[in-house]
KEDOPA-527864 format. One line per 5 residues: their letters; for each residue x, y, z of C-alpha. Coordinates in steps of 0.2 Angstrom, whole numbers, plus 5000, padded with zeros to 4 digits. Layout:
<nodes>
a	X:Y:Z | ...
</nodes>
This chain:
<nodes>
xxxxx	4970:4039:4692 | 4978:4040:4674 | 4998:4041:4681 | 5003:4038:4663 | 4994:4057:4658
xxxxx	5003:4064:4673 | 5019:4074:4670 | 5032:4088:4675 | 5051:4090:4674 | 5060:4105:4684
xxxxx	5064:4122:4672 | 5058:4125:4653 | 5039:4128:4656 | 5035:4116:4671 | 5044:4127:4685
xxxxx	5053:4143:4682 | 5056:4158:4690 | 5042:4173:4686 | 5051:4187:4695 | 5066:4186:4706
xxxxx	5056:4181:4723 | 5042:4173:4713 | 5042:4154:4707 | 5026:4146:4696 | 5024:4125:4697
xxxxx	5015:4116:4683 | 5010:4098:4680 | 4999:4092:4668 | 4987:4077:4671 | 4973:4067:4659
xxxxx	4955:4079:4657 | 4944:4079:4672 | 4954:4063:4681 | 4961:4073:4697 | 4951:4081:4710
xxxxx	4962:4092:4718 | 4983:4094:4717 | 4991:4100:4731 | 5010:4105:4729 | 5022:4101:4744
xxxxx	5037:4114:4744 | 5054:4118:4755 | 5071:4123:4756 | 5080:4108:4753 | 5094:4115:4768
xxxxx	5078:4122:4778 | 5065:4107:4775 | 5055:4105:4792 | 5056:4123:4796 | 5049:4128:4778
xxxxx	5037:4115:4771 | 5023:4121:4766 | 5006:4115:4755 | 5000:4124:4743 | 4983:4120:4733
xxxxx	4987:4120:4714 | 4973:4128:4700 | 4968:4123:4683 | 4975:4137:4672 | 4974:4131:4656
xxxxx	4965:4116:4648 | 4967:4105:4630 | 4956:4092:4624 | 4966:4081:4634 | 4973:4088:4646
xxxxx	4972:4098:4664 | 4986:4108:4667 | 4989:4114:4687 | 4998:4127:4692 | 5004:4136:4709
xxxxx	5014:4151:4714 | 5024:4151:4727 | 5041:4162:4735 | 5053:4152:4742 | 5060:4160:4758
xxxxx	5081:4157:4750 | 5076:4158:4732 | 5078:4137:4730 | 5065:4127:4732 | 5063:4106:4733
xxxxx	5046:4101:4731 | 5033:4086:4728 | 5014:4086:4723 | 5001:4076:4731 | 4988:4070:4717
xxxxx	4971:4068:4725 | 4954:4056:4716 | 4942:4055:4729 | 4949:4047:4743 | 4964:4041:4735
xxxxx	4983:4050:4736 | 4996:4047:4728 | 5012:4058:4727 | 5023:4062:4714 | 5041:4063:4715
xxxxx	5057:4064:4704 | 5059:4045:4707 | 5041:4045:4702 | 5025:4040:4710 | 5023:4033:4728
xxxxx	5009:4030:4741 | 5017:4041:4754 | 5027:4060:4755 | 5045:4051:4757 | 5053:4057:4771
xxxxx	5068:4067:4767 | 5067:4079:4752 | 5082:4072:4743 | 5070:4063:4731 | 5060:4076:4727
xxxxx	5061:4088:4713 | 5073:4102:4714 | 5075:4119:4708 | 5093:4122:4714 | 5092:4143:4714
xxxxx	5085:4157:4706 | 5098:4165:4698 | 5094:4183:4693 | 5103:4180:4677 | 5092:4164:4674
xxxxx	5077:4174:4676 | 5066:4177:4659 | 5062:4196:4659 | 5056:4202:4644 | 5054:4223:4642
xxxxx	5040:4228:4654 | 5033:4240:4639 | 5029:4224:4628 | 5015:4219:4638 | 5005:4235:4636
xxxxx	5010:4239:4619 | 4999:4239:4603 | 5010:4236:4589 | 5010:4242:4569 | 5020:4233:4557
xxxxx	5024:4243:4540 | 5030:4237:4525 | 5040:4251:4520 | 5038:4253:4499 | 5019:4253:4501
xxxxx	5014:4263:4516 | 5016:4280:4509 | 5027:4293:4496 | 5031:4307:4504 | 5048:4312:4495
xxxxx	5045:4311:4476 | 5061:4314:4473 | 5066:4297:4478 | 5055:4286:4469 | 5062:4274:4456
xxxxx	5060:4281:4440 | 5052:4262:4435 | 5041:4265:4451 | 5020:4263:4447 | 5007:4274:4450
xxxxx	5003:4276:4470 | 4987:4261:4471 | 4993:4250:4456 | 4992:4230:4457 | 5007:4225:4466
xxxxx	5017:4211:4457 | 5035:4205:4464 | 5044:4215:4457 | 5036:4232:4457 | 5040:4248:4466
xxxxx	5028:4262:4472 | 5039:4273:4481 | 5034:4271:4498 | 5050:4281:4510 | 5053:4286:4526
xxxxx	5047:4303:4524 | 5028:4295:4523 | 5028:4287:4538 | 5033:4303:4544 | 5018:4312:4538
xxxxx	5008:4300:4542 | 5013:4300:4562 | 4998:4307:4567 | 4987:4293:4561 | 4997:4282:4571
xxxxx	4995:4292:4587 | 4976:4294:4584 | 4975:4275:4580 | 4982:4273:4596 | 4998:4263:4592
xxxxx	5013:4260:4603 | 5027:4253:4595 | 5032:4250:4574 | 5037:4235:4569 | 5046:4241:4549
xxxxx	5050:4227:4536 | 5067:4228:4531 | 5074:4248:4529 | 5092:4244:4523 | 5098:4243:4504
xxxxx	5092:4230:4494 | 5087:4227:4477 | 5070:4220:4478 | 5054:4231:4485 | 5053:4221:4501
xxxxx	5072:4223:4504 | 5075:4204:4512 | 5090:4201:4503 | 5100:4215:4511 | 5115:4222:4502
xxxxx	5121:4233:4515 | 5118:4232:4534 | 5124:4251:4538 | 5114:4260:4528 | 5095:4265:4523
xxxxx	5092:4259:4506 | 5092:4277:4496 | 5076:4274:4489 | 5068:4275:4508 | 5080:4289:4513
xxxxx	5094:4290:4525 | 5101:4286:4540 | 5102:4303:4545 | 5081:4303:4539 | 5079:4285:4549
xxxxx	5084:4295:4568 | 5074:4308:4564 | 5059:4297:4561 | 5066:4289:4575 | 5065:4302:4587
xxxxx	5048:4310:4581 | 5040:4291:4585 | 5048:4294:4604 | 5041:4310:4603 | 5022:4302:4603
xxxxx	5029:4288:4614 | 5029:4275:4599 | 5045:4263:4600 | 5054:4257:4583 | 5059:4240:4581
xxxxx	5070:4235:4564 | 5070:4221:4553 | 5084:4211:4550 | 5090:4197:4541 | 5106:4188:4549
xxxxx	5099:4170:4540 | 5104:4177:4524 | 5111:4192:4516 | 5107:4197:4497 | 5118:4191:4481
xxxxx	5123:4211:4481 | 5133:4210:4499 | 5147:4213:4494 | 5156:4198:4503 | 5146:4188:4492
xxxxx	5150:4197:4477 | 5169:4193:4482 | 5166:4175:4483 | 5156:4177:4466 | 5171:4185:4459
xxxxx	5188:4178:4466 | 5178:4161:4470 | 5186:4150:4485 | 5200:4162:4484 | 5189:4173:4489
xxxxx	5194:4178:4508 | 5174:4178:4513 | 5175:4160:4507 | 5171:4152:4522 | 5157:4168:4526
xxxxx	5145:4156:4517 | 5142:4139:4514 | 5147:4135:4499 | 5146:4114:4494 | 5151:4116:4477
xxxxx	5163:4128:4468 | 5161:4139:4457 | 5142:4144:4465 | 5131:4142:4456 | 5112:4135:4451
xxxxx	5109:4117:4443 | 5092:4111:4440 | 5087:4127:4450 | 5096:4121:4465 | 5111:4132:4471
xxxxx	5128:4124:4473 | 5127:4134:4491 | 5116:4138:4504 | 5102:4148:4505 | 5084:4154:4509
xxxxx	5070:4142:4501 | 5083:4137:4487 | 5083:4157:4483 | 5102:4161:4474 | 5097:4181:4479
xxxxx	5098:4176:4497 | 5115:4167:4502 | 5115:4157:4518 | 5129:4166:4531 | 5139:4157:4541
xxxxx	5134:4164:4558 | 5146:4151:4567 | 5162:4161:4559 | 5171:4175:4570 | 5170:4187:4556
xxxxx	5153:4184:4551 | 5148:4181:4568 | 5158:4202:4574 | 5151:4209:4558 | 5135:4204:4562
xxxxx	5136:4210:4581 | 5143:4225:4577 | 5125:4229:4563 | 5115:4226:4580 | 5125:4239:4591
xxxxx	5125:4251:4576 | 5106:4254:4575 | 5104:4253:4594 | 5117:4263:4598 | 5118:4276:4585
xxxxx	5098:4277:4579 | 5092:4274:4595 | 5079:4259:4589 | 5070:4247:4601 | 5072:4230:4596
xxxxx	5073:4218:4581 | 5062:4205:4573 | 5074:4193:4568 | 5070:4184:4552 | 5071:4166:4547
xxxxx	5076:4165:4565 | 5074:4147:4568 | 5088:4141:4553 | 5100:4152:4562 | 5112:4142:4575
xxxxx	5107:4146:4596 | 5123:4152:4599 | 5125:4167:4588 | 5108:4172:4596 | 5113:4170:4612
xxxxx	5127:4182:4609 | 5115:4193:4599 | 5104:4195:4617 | 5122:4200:4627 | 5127:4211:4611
xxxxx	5109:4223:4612 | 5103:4220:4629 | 5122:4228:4634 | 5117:4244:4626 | 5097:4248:4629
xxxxx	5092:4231:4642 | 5073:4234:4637 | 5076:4231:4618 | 5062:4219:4612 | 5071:4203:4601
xxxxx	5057:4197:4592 | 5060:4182:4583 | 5050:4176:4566 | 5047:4157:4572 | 5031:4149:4565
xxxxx	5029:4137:4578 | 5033:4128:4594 | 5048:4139:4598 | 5050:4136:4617 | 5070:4133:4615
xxxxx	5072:4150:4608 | 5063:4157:4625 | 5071:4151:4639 | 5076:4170:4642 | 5095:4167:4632
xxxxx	5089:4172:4617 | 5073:4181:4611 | 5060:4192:4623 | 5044:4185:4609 | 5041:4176:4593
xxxxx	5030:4180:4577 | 5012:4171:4589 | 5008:4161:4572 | 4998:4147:4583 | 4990:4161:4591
xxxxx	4985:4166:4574 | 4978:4152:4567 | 4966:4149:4581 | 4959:4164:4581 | 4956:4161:4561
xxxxx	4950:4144:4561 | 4938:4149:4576 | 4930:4166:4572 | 4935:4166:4552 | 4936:4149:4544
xxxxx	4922:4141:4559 | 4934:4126:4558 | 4934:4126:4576 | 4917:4128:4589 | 4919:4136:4606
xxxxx	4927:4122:4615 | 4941:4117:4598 | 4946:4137:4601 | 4946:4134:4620 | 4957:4119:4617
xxxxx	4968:4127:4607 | 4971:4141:4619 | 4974:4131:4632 | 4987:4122:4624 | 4994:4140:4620
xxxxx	4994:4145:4637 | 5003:4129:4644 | 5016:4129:4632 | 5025:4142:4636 | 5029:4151:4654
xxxxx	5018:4166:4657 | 5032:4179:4654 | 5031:4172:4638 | 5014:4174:4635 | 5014:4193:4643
xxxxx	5027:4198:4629 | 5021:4188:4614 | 5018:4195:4597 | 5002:4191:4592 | 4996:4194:4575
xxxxx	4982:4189:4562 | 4991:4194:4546 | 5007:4200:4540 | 5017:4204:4522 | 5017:4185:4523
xxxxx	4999:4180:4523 | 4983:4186:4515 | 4972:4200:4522 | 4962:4196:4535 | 4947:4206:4527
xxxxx	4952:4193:4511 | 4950:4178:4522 | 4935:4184:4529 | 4927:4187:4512 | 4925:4202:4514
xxxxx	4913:4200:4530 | 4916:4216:4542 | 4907:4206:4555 | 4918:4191:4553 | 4935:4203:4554
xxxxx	4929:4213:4570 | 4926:4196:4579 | 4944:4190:4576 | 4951:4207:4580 | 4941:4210:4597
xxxxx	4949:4193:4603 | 4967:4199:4594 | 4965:4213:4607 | 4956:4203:4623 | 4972:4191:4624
xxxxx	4987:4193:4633 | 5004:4198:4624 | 5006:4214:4611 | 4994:4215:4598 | 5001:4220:4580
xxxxx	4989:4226:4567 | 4994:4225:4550 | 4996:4242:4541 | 4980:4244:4531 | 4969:4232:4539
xxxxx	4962:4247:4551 | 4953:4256:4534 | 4949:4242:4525 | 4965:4236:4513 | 4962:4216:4506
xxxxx	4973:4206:4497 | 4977:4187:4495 | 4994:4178:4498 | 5010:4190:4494 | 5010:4200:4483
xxxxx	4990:4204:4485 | 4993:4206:4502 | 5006:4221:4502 | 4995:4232:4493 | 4999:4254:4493
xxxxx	4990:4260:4510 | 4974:4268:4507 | 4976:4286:4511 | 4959:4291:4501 | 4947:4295:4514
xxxxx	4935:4292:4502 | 4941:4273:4499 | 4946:4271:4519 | 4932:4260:4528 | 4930:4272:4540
xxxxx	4918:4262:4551 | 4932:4248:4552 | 4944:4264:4557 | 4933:4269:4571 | 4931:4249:4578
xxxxx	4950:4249:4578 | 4952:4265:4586 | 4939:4259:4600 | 4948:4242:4602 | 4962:4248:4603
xxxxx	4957:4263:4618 | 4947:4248:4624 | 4964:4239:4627 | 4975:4252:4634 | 4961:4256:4646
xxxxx	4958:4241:4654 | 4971:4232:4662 | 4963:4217:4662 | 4961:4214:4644 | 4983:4214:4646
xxxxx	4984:4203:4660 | 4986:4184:4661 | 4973:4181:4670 | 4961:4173:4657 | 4948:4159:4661
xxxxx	4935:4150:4647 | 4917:4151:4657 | 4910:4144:4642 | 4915:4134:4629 | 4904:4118:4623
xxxxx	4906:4105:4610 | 4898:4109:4592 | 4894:4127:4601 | 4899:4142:4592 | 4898:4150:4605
xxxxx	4912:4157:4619 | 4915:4167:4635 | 4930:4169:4640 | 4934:4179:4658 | 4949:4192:4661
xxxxx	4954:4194:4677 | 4968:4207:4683 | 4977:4201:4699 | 4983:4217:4704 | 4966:4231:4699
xxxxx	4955:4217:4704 | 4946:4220:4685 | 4936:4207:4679 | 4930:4205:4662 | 4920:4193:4650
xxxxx	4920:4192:4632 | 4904:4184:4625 | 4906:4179:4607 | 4895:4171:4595 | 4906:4165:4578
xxxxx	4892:4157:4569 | 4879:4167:4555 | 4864:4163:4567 | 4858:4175:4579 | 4862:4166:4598
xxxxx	4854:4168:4615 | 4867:4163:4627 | 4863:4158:4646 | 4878:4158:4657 | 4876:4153:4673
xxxxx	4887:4165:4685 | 4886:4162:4704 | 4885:4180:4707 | 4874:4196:4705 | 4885:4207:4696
xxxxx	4881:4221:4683 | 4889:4222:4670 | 4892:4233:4655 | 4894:4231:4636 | 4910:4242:4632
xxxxx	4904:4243:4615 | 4885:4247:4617 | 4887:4255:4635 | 4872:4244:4638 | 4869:4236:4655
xxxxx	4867:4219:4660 | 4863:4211:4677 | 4864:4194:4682 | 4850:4188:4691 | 4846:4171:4699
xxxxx	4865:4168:4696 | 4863:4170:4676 | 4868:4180:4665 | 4858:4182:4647 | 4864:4188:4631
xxxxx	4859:4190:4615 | 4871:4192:4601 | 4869:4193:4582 | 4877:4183:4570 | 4897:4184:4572
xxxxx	4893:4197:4586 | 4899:4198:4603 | 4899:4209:4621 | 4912:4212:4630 | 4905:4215:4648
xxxxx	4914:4225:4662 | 4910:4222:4680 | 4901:4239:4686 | 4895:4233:4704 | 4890:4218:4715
xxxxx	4871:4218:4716 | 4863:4211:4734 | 4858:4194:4734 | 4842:4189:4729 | 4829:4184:4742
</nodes>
């Protein structure tokens, strides 16, 4: 038994509450080492009336790691508990003091989660987990109101550079609604709507208002409401990291310098501001003098920025933010950003844009979600870049699903490309094969699925600017094939609540094997479902051994397969896969 391997520590990810009656228990030990886990619960006021043992399960798995987990609901909403570790005929039990040959008597020196306080509990927006999200940047999605355009603007389709403009407004997106609806989307995500000077508006110039070239405010709540209308949320961009040169606070301290009384709204290291050797003499975004870092620790800063959040939730009746540049800005003015929204509309969806292992910012203080960048990568490496075989993606979601509490993953924004990435049809070289594979498993995994505006008909592009090309409203030019695969997918998704839960279990997945099936199970239908993925450029015959005698059938070719002699076998094209729904339990074989 590896005891160095073996871990857990009380909250964060290891033991948290799911619900308000319900507690999940986690510990991790070494690959393969334990036989069994076994976790030892009670009230520590109640402890011999209330002990109880509960069988832990393997819900996720790394290259190196098991990671248990059991669910229990303790009787006065606080729990003490231990975990018996069992190989073969050996026990040994874990405790906060650490590890002993025998349960210690009295609970005091076990692990204690003191009580479930409501306020504690993570509970992201319940319509996150079932929604199918659309992100748009708004300059190249569509020209609905000519009048608007800048007169330097391009023609509609042009190269994008920059700095150019198309004249993409709110008046396209609203003419183009019902492609949303048929598509089957859920919930916008918009890039930046308020006045910049740049076409992707991330150095804001003014909080309150719709930048004139997209419109108005006025044009923003009717857009608003026709995307309640057809049941479609709206979530906003905004950018409290940074604002632009043109804020006018900044344009104060550029003018009256450290007379300036927004002085301290920034931080300025050296006056006058300015740039030496291209380095500003005051923070900012990526060295950029366009975006100047604010001061979000200030009480002015600090109630002006508040008082933006109230604004469009109150008075445009949005959903939630994404939240840019997220991780540079200080924890606190987040938390106060969650009391600040969730006051005015509780199931307002925060959505931070963190790249990577952002488990501080999800203890339920500040965001619901983050920007699923891991998520992404996995899926690319596997089904795109085949840097990964079956079991190197099955690692890698393991790792995923043990990082963070399952409220977490149920609310996560997952992705495979935004306006700060390359197509995915660009990374996939083109291959409709290669894209349909990384999308179907975009769609199979638990969390909100975003699909990048344009990828549905076809739209490539490399790193930005390629990738914020004009949306393709040529039928003509649209892949309508790819349209139809989304449009499928995506009914595919909402349909089935299994493909939304997180029950997900890998039933195959073998070094140096391209191959992968991966079992989603809903707890509360009883759905079951397999997807059966092949990410190599050779055709695959797949054997799975099953233990049962189901039927099953392929929601894409509607064609049935039986298990028989407790197998199951497939066969997939290159980059192809089935996703298989239980239909009905055959009788056992004689």
């Amino acid at each position: 038994m590896i005891l160095e391997a073996i871990y857990h520590r009380p909250k964060l990810n290891w033991s948290y509450a799911y619900n308000r009656t319900t507690m999940h228990l986690r510990l991790r030990s070494k690959r393969g080492d334990l036989d069994a886990v076994i976790a030892i619960t009670g009230d520590k006021y109640a402890w011999d009336r209330t002990i109880t043992h509960i069988p832990m399960r393997i819900f996720a798995r790394d290259e190196m790691f098991d990671y248990w987990e059991a669910e229990t609901s303790p009787p006065y909403r606080r729990l003490r508990y231990a975990f018996q570790l069992i190989q073969g005929e050996v026990s040994v039990w874990m405790t906060e003091r650490g590890f002993e040959q025998a349960l210690p008597d009295h609970p005091l020196e076990m692990f204690d989660f003191p009580f479930m306080n409501p306020v504690d509990i993570f509970e992201p927006p319940a319509w996150v987990k079932n929604a199918v999200f659309y992100q748009i940047f708004p300059e190249r999605f569509a020209n609905g109101d000519p009048s608007l355009t800048p007169a330097n603007a391009e023609s509609w389709g042009g190269t994008p550079t920059p700095t150019n403009f198309f004249g993409g407004d709110l008046q396209g997106v609203m003419d183009h609604l019902d492609h949303l609806h048929k598509l089957g989307i859920t919930a916008i995500y918009f890039c930046p709507l308020f006045e910049a000077t740049t076409n992707h508006k991330y150095n804001t110039a003014d909080y309150l208002k719709v930048d004139p070239q997209f419109g108005t405010n006025e044009q923003l709540r009717m857009l608003v409401d026709a995307c309640h209308a057809r049941g479609i949320r709206v979530v906003l961009d905004a950018v409290f990291n940074h604002s632009g040169r043109e804020f006018p606070p900044f344009v104060d301290v550029m003018k009256n310098g450290a007379n300036s009384p927004y002085a301290d709204w920034f931080y300025i290291k050296d006056w006058p501001p300015r740039v030496e050797d291209g380095i500003p003499t005051y923070e900012t975004f990526a060295f950029e003098p366009l975006m100047p870092k604010l001061n979000t620790e200030h009480p002015d800063v600090k109630a002006y920025l508040l008082e933006v959040a109230r604004y469009w939730i109150e008075e445009m009746d949005i959903d939630g933010w994404r939240l840019d540049v997220a991780n540079e800005v200080d924890h606190q003015f987040w938390r106060e950003f969650r009391q600040t929204v969730k006051a005015i509309k509780p199931d307002a969806y925060l959505l931070g844009e963190i790249w990577h292992d952002s488990l501080m910012w999800l203890q339920g203080d500040q965001f619901d979600a983050v920007m699923n960048y891991p998520f992404t990568n996995s899926v690319l490496d596997y089904a795109v870049h085949g840097k990964l075989d079956g079991l190197g993606f099955a690692n890698e979601i393991g790792k995923l699903l043990a990082a963070y509490s399952q409220p977490v993953t149920e609310a996560a924004f997952n992705l495979l490309g935004s306006h700060d990435t390359p197509r995915l049809l660009t990374l996939c070289d083109g291959d409709i094969r290669k894209m349909k594979l990384a999308v179907t498993l975009l769609f199979s995994y638990p969390g909100a699925p975003c699909v990048y505006y344009g990828d549905e008909v076809g739209l490539d592009g490399g790193y930005d600017p390629g990738c914020r090309k004009c949306m393709e409203w040529d039928v003509g030019k649209q892949n309508r094939e790819l349209l139809e695969f989304f449009i499928h997918t995506i009914e595919v998704r909402k349909k089935h609540p299994a493909l939304r839960s997180a029950g997900l279990k890998i039933m195959y997945a073998e070094a140096g094997d391209p191959c992968l099936a991966m079992e989603r199970v809903d707890s509360e239908t009883g759905e079951r479902m397999v997807l059966v993925i092949n990410a190599s450029d050779e055709p695959r015959t797949l054997e799975l051994g099953w233990g049962d005698h189901n039927v099953w059938r392929d929601l894409y070719t509607a064609a049935s397969v039986e298990a028989r002699q407790n197998k199951l076998t497939l066969e997939l094209g290159a980059y192809g896969f089935s996703l298989l729904q239980c239909e009905a339990k055959q009788p056992a074989e004689a």
